[in-house]
KEFI-245709 format. One record per residue: x, y, z of N, C-alpha, C, CB in turn; residue number from 0; chain. Coordinates in steps of 0.2 Angstrom, whole numbers, always signed. Glycine has a CB too. Example, Ala and Ser with C-alpha at 12.3 -4.5 7.8 and 13.67 -1.06 7.14 Angstrom:
<rs>
R     nu     nv     nw    cau    cav    caw     cu     cv     cw    cbu    cbv    cbw   nr  kette
R    +66    -28    +39    +62    -22    +39    +66    -16    +39    +57    -22    +45    0      A
R    +64    -11    +35    +68     -5    +36    +64     +0    +39    +70     -3    +29    1      A
</rs>
This chain:
<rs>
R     nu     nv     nw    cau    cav    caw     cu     cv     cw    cbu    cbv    cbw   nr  kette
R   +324   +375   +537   +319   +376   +542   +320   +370   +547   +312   +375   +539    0      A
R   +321   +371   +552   +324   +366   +558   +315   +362   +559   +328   +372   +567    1      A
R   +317   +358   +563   +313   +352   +567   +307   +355   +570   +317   +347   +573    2      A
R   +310   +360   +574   +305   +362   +579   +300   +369   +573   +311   +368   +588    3      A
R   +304   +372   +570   +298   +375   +567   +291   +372   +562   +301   +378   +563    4      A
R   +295   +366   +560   +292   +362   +553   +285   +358   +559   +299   +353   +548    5      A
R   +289   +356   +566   +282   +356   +570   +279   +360   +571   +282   +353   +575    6      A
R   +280   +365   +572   +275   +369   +573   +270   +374   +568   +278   +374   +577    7      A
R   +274   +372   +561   +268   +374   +556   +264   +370   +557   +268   +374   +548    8      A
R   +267   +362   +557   +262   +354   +553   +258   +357   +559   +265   +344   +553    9      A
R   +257   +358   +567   +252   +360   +573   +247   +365   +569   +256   +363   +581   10      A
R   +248   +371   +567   +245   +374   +566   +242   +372   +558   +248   +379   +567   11      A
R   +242   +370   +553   +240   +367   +549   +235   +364   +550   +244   +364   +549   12      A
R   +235   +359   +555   +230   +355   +557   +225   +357   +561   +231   +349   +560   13      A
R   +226   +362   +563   +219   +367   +571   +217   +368   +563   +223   +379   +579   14      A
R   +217   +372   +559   +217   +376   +552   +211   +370   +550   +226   +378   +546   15      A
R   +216   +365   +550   +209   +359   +545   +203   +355   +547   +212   +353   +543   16      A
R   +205   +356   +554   +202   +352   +558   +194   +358   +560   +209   +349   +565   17      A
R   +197   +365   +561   +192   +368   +567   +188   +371   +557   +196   +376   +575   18      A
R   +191   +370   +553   +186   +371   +546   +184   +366   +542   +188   +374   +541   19      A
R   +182   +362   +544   +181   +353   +543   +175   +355   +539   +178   +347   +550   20      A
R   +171   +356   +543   +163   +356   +543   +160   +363   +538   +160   +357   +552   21      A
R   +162   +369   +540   +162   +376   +535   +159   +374   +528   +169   +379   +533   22      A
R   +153   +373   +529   +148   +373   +522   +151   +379   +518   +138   +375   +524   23      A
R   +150   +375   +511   +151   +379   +504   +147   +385   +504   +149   +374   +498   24      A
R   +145   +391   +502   +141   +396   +502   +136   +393   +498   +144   +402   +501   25      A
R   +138   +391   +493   +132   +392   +487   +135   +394   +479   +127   +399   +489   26      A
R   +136   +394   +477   +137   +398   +470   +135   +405   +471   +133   +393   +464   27      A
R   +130   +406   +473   +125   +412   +473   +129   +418   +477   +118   +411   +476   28      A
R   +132   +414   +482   +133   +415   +488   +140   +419   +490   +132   +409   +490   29      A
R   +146   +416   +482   +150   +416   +485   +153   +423   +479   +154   +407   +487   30      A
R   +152   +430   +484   +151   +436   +481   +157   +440   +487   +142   +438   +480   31      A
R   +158   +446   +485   +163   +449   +482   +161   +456   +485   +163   +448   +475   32      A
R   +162   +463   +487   +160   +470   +488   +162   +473   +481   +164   +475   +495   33      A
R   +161   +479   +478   +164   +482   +474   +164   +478   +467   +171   +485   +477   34      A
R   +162   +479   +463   +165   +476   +456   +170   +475   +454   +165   +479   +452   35      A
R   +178   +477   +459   +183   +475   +457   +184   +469   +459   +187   +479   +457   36      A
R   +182   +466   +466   +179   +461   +466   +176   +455   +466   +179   +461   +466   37      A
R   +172   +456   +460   +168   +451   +456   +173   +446   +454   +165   +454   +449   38      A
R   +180   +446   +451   +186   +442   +446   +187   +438   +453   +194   +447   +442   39      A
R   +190   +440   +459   +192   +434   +463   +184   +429   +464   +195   +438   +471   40      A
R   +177   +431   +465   +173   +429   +466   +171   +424   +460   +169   +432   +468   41      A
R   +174   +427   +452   +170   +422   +450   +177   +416   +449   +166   +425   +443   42      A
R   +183   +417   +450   +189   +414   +452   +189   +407   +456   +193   +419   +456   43      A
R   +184   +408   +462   +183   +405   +468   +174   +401   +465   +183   +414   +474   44      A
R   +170   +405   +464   +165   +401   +463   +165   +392   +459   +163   +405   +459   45      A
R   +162   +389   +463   +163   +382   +462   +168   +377   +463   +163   +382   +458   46      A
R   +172   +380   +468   +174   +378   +470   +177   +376   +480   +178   +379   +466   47      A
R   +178   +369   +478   +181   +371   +490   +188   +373   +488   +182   +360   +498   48      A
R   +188   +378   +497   +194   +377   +496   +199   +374   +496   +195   +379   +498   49      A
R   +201   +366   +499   +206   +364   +494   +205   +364   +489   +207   +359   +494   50      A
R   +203   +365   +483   +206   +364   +476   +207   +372   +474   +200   +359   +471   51      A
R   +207   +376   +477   +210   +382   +477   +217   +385   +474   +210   +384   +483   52      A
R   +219   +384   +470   +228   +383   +467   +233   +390   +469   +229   +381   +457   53      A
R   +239   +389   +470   +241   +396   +472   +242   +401   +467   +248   +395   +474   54      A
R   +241   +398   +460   +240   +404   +456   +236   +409   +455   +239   +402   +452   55      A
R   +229   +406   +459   +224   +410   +458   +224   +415   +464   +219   +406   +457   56      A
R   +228   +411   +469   +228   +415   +475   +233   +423   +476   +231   +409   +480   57      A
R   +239   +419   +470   +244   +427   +468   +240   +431   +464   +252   +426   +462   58      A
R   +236   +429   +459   +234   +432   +453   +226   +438   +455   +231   +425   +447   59      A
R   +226   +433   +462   +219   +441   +466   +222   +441   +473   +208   +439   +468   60      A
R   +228   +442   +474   +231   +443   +481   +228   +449   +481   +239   +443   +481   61      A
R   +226   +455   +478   +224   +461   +480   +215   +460   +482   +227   +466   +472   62      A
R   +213   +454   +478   +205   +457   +479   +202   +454   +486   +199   +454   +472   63      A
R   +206   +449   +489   +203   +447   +495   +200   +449   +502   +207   +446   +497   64      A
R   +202   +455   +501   +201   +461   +506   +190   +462   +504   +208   +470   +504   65      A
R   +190   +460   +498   +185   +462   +497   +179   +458   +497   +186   +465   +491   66      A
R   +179   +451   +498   +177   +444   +498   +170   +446   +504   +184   +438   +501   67      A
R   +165   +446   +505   +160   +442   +510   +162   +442   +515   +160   +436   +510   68      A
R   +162   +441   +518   +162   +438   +528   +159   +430   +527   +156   +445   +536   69      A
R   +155   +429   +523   +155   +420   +522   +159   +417   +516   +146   +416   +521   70      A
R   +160   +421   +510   +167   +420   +506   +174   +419   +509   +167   +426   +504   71      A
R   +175   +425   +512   +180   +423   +515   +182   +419   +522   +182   +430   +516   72      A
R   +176   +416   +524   +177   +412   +530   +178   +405   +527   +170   +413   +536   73      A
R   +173   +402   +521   +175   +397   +518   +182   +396   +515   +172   +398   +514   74      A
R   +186   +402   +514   +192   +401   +510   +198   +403   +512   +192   +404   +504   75      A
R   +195   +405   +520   +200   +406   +524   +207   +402   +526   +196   +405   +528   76      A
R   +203   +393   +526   +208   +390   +526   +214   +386   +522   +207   +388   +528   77      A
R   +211   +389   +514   +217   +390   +511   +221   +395   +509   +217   +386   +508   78      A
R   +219   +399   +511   +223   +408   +512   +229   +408   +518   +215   +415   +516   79      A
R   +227   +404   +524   +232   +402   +528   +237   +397   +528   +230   +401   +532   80      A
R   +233   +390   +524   +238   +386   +523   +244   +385   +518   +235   +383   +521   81      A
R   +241   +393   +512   +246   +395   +510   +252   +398   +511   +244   +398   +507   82      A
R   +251   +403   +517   +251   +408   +520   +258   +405   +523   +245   +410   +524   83      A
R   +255   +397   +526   +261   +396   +531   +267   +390   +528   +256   +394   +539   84      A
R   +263   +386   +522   +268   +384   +517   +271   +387   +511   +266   +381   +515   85      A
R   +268   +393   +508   +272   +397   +503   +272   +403   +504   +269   +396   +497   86      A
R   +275   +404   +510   +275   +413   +513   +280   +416   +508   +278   +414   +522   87      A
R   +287   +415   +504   +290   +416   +500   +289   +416   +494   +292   +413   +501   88      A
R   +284   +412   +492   +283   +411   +485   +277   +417   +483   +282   +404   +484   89      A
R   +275   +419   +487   +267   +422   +486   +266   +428   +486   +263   +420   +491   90      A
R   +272   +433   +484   +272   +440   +484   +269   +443   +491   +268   +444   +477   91      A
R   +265   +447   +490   +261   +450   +494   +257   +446   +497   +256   +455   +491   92      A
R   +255   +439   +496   +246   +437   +497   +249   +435   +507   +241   +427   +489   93      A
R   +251   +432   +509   +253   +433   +517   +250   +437   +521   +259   +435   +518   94      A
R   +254   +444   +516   +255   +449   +520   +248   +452   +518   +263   +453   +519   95      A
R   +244   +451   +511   +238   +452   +513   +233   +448   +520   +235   +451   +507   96      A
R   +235   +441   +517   +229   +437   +522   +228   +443   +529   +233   +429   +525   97      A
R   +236   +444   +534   +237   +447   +537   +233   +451   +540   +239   +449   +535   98      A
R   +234   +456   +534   +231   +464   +536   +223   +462   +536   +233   +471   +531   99      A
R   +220   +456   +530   +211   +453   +533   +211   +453   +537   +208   +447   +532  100      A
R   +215   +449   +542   +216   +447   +550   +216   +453   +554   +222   +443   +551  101      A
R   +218   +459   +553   +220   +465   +557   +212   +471   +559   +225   +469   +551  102      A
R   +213   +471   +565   +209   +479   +566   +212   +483   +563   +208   +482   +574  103      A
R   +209   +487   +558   +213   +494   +557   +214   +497   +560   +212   +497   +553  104      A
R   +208   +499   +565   +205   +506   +570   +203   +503   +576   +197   +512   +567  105      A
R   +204   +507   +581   +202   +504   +588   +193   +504   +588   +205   +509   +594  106      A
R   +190   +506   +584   +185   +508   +581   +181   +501   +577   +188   +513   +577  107      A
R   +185   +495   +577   +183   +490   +573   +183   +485   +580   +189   +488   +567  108      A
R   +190   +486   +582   +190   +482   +590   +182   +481   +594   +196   +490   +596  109      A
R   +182   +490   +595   +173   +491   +598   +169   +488   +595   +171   +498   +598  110      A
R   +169   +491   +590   +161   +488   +586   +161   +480   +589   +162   +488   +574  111      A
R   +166   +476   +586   +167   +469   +585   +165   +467   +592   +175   +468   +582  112      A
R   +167   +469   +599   +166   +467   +605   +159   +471   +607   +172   +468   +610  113      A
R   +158   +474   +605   +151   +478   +607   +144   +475   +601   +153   +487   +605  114      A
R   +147   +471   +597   +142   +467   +595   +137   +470   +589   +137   +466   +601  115      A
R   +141   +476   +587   +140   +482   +580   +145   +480   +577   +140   +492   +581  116      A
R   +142   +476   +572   +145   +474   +566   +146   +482   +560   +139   +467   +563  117      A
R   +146   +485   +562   +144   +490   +557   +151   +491   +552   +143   +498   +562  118      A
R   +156   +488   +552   +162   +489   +547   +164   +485   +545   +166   +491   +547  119      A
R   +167   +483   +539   +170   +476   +538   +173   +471   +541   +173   +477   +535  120      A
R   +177   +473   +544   +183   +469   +547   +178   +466   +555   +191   +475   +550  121      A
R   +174   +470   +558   +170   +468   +561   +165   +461   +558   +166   +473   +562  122      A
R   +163   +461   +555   +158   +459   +551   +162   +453   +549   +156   +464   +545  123      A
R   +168   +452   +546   +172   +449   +546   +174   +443   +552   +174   +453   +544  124      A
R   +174   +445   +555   +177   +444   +562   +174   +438   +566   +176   +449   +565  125      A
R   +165   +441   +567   +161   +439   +567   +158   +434   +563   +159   +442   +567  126      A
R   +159   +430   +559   +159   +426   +554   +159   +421   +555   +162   +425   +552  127      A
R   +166   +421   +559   +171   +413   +562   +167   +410   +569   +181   +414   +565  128      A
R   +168   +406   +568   +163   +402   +576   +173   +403   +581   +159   +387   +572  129      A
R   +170   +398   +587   +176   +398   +591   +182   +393   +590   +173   +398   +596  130      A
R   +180   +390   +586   +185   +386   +586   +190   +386   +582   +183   +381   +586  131      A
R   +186   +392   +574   +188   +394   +571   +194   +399   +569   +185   +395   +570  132      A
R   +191   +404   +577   +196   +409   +578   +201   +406   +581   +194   +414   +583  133      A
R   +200   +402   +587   +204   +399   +588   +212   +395   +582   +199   +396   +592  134      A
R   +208   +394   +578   +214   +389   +572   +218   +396   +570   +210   +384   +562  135      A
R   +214   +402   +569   +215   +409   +568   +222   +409   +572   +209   +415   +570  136      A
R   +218   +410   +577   +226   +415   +584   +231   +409   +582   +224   +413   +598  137      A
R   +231   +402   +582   +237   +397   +581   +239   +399   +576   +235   +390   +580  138      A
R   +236   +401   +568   +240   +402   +563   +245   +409   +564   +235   +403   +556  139      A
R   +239   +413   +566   +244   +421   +568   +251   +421   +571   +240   +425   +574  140      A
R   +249   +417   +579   +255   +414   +582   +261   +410   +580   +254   +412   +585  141      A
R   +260   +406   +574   +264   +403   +570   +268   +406   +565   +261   +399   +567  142      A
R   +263   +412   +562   +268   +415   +558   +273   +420   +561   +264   +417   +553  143      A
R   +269   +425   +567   +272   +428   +571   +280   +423   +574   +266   +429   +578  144      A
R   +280   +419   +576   +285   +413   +578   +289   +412   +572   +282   +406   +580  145      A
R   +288   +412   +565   +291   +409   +558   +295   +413   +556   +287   +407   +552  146      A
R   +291   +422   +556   +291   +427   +552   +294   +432   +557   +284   +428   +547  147      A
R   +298   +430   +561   +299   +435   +568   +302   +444   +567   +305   +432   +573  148      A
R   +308   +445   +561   +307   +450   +556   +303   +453   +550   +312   +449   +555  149      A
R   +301   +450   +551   +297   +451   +542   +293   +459   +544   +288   +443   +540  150      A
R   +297   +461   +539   +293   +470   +539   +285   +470   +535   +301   +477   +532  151      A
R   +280   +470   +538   +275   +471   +534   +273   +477   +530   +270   +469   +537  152      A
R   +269   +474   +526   +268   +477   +523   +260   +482   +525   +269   +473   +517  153      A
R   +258   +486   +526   +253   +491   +528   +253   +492   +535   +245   +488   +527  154      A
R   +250   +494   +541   +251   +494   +545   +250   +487   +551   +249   +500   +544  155      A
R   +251   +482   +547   +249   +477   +553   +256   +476   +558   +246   +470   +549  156      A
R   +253   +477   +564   +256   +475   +568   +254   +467   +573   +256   +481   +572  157      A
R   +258   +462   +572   +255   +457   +577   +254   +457   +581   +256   +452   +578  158      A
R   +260   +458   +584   +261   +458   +592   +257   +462   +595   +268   +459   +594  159      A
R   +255   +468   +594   +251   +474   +598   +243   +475   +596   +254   +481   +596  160      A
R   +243   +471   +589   +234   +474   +589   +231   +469   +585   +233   +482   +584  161      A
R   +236   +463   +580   +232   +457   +576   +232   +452   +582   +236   +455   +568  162      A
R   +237   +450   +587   +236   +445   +590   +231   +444   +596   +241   +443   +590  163      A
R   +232   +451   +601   +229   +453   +605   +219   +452   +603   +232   +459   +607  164      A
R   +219   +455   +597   +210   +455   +596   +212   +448   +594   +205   +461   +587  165      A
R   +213   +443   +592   +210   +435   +591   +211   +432   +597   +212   +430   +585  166      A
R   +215   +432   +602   +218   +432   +609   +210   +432   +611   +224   +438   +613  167      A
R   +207   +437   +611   +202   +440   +616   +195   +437   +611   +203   +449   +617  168      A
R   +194   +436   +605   +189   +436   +601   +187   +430   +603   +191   +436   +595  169      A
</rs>
C-alpha cells in the first residue's frame, strides 16, 4: 500500500471517528435486531460500544447486519467501516456487506428517503445519521471506491452510479 493511499484511509478513518464521537449507546433494550434471525448479532453486540467490537464477531454475523435497527446499526456503524477500510481482505463478505447497507436497492428507496417516507428499510436507515455522519459515510464510500477500484461486488451494489451519488446528495 503506497503513502498516498495509507493517507487517505488514516483521513477517512478520522471523519469516521470524529463525526461518531458523540452517538449515544442505544441502551441494552435498545440495541435490537428485525426478524429472529437477528437476535444472535443483537445479542453479539449488546453491551457493548463499538470500539470493543472484535473482528470475529463481525465475520461470525457478517450475514445478519443487514437486519440491525436504524439506531443499532447507526451506533456500530463505525466500526463496520473501520473494519471495512482496515481489514477489507481479511473479512470474507462483511465489506462487501457493509456496502450493500450503504446501497439504495430501488429507486424507490432513493424517493422515499428524499421525500421524507421512511416507509422501507434502507430509508429508515438512512435517515438515522445526522449530517455529519453521512458525511464520514460519503468519505468512507469514496475511500473505498479509491482503495477497491476493481473489486467485483458482490450483490448488486454499484458505487459509482447509485451508492455514492444517494450519500453525495443525502
Amino acid at each position: 500500500m503506497n503513502a498516498e493511499t495509507v493517507a487517505v484511509r488514516e483521513a477517512a478513518a478520522q471523519a469516521i471517528q470524529t463525526a461518531f464521537a458523540e452517538v449515544p449507546y442505544p441502551g441494552d433494550d435498545q440495541v435490537t435486531a428485525y426478524a429472529r434471525y437477528g437476535r444472535s448479532i443483537a445479542d453479539a453486540l449488546r453491551g457493548k460500544h463499538w470500539s470493543e467490537v472484535t473482528l470475529d464477531v463481525l465475520v461470525q454475523h457478517r450475514w445478519e447486519i443487514f437486519l440491525l435497527s436504524p439506531d443499532t446499526f447507526r451506533f456500530y456503524a463505525p466500526v463496520f467501516m473501520l473494519a471495512a477500510l482496515y481489514h477489507f481482505e481479511e473479512l470474507d463478505t462483511f465489506p462487501h456487506n457493509v456496502l450493500f447497507s450503504l446501497t439504495p436497492q430501488r429507486e424507490e428507496h432513493v424517493h422515499n428517503y428524499f421525500a421524507g417516507e421512511f416507509n422501507d428499510y434502507f430509508s429508515r436507515r438512512a435517515a438515522a445519521f445526522s449530517p455529519e455522519e453521512k458525511d464520514a459515510i460519503r468519505t468512507f464510500l469514496e475511500t473505498i471506491a479509491a482503495t477497491h477500484p476493481n473489486e467485483e461486488w458482490l450483490y448488486d451494489i454499484d458505487l459509482e452510479r447509485m451508492t455514492l451519488p444517494f450519500w453525495r446528495a443525502a
